[in-house]
N, C-alpha and C positions, 0 to 999 in steps of 0.2 A: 244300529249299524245297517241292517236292511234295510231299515226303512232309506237309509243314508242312501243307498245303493240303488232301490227304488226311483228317490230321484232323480237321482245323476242317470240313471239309464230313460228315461222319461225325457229329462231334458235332450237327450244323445238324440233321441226319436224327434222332438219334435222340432230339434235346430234342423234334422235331415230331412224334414219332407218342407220345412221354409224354405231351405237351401234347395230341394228339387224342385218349389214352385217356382223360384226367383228362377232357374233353366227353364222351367217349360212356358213360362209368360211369356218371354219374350218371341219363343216359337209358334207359340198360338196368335201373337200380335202381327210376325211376320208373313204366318200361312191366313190370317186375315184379308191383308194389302196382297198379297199375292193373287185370292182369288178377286178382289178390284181390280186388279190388273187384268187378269182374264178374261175377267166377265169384258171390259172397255175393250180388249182387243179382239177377243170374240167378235164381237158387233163391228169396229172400223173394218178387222182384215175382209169383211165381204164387198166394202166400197174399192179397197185397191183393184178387187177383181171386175167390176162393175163397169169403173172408170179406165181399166187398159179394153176394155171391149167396148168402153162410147169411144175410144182413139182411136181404135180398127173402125168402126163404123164409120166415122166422120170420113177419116182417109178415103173411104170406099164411096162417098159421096164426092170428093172432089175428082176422083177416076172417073165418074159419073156424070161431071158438071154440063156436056153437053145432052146431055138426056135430060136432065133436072130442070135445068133456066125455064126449057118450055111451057114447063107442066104449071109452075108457078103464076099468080094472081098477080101484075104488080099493083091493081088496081087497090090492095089491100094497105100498100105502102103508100106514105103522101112527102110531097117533099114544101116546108110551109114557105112563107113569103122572104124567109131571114135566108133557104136554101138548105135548110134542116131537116136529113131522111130518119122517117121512122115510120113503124106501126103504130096506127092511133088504137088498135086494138077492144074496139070499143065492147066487145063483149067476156074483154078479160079470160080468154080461154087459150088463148097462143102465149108466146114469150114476147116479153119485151122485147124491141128490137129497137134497135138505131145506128146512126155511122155517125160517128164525133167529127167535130168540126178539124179533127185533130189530124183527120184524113187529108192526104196529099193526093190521091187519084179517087176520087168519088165515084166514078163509072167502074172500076174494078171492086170498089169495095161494097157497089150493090149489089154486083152481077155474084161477089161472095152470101150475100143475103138469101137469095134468090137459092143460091148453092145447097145451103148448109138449113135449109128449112124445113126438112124432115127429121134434122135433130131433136125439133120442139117434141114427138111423139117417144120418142126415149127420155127425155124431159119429164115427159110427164109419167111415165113408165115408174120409175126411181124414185120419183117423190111418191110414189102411191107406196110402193113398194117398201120402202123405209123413211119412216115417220123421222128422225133424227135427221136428216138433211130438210133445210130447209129453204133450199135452194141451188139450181145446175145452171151452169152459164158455161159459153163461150166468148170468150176474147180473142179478136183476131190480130194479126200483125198489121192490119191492113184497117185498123182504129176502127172498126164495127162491136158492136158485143149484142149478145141474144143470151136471155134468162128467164128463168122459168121456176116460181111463178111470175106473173107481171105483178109491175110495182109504180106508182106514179111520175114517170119519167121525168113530163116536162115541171112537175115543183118540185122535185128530186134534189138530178141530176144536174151538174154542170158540162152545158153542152161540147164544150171545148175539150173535156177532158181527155187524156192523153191514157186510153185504156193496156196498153202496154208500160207505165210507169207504178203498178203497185206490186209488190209481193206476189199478189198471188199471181201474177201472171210471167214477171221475168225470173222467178226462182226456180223455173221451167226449162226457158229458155238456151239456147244451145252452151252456152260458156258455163251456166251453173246448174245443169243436169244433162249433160253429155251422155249419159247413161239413156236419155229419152224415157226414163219411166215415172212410174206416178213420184209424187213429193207430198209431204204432210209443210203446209206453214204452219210451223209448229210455235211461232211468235203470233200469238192473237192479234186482229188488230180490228178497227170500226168499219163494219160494212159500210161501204159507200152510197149504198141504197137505203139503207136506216136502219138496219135489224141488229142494230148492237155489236156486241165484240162476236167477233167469229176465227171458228179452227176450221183451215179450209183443208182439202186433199182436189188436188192439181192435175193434170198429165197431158204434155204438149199433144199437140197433130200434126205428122209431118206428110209429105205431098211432095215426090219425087227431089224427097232429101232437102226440100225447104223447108222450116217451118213458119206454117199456115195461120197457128194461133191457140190457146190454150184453153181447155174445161177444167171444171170446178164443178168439186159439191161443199157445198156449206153447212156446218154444223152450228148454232147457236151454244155460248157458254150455260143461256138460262136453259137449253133443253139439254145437252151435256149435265147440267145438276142436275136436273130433275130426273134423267135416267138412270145416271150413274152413283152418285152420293146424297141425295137428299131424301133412298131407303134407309138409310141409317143414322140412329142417332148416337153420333160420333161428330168429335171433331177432327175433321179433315180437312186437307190442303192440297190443291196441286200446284206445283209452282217448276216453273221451265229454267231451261239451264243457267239462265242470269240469274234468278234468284226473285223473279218475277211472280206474284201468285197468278194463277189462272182460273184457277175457279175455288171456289171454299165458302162452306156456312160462317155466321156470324160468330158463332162459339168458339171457334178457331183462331180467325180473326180477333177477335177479343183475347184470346188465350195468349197473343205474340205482341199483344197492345199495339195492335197497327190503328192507325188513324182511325177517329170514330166515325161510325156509321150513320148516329142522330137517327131517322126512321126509317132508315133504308135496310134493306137485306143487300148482301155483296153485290149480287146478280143488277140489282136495281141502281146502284149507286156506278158499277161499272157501264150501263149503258147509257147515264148522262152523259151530258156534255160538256160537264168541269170535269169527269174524272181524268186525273193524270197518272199514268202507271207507276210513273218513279214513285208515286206515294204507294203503293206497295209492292218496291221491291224489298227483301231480306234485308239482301246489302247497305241498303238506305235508310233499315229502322234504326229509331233512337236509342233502342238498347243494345248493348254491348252483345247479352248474351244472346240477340237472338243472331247478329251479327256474325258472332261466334259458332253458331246452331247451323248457320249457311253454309259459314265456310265449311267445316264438318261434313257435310252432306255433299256440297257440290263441288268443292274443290279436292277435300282430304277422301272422299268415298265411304263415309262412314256409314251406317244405317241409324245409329242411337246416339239419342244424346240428350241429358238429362240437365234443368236449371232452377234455378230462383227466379221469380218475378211477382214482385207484388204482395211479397209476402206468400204466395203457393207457388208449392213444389212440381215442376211439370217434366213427365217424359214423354221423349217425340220418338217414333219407330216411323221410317223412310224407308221406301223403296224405290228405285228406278223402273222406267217402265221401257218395254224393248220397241215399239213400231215408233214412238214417238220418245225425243231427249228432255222425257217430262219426270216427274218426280211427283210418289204420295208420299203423302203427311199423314198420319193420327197422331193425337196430343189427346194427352192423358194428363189429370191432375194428381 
């Protein structure tokens, strides 16, 4: 009978500290993702601050515009035989510069060039300064843009383009930031000068209640992995309000059976030129449950949720993250 007694208090013991690890996993999974979250906004919230003082600055250059035009070189700018202004830049130390063909007053949109040309030196200020951006530009209303570092414009770029028509520049703009303050594009999308998929951070410049035109700094999703998730070996995911991934190791990917990668790591496969996004969003996969795993997280607000796939058993622990309407992932087999 003791002995009987023995067991049954033994078994009592050790069903109670099962039962207290299955409580403290998921709290240690959660205060994990939590400090990823930290640590990621640590680092962006000192660009918001960066970028509302390149706005002030800029502003204080266009107060300045008859003092400035003088001091400038235009000798450094060329306009070729087709009527196409830019910086040939031949010693790659300035910012690209140019005025799109896109421009309707070309004589005002120099005399903006000429303007805003000691922006280049806060340019290059920021990039020294924090290694994660990978490039500052301005876009103006007036179809000019200036970016820093330079980049091979004329096999580039399309000279026509209309640099007031992408994301990063009208998601600014008066109707859809009224507020005038900085903006995360928090939808990745392909740098237009070739550096891959980019998360930008925005914030217009206005000039006696006009606005003049818009800065950016650019962060790369491969230097985003490489800073933020690729110290740990974990499978992680970040995935934006659609149900989009944004960035994530293969391990992950593999874990939710998205589309195969063949020799590529995500990073590498997303800065080709076939990749299409809808091939990884959530909503889109072929499985039911991971379908089901989305809605969970981005519609219902869950944080956990546990499936079959493949024969293994996976749980996913999700957090939201606050400066940006992103979402982490870890997956657990």
């Amino acid at each position: 009978m003791k002995c009987f007694f023995l067991i049954v208090i033994c078994w009592l013991l050790v069903s109670s500290a099962c039962q207290s690890e299955r409580k403290e996993g998921p709290v240690t999974h959660f205060y994990f993702l939590d400090s990823i979250i930290r640590n990621i906004e640590s680092e962006l919230l000192p660009l918001e601050r960066e970028i509302e003082a390149l706005s002030g600055y800029s502003a204080d250059l266009f107060e300045k515009s008859d003092s400035l035009v003088p001091l400038v070189d235009p000798a450094k700018y060329i306009m070729n035989d087709s009527g196409f202004f830019y910086n040939p830049n031949p010693d790659n130390d300035e910012s690209t510069v140019f005025v799109s063909f896109a421009s309707t007053d070309l004589e005002k949109s120099i005399n903006e060039v000429y303007i805003t040309e000691l922006m280049d030196t806060e340019f290059k200020e920021i990039i020294n300064k924090y290694p994660m951006v990978s490039q500052v530009y301005y876009n103006s209303a007036n179809q000019f843009s200036r970016l820093y570092p330079p980049y091979d414009l004329l096999n580039t770029l399309d000279l026509k383009v209309d640099v007031t028509g992408f994301n990063f520049y009208y998601l600014a703009d008066e109707v859809r930031n009224p507020s005038k303050k900085s903006v995360w594009v928090e939808e990745v999308y392909i740098d237009p000068v070739g550096r891959g998929w980019i998360l930008s951070l925005i914030h217009p410049v206005y000039h006696n209640e006009e606005l003049r035109g818009v800065l950016g700094m650019d962060i790369t999703l491969t230097d985003f992995m490489s800073i933020f998730l690729d110290r740990y070996d974990k499978k992680m995911l970040i995935i934006d309000s659609q149900g989009t991934i944004v960035a994530g190791n293969v391990g992950a990917i593999e874990a939710l059976s998205m589309p195969p990668l063949k020799n590529h790591t995500y990073i590498q496969t997303i800065i080709s030129d076939n990749f299409r996004k809808e091939d990884f969003n959530l909503f889109k996969s072929k499985s039911k449950e991971v379908r089901r795993m989305a809605s969970k997280f981005l519609l219902e607000k869950e944080n956990f949720w546990e499936f079959e796939m493949t024969g293994k058993r996976h749980e996913v622990y999700c957090r939201q993250m606050n400066m940006l309407d992103w979402y982490l992932l870890d997956i657990h087999d």
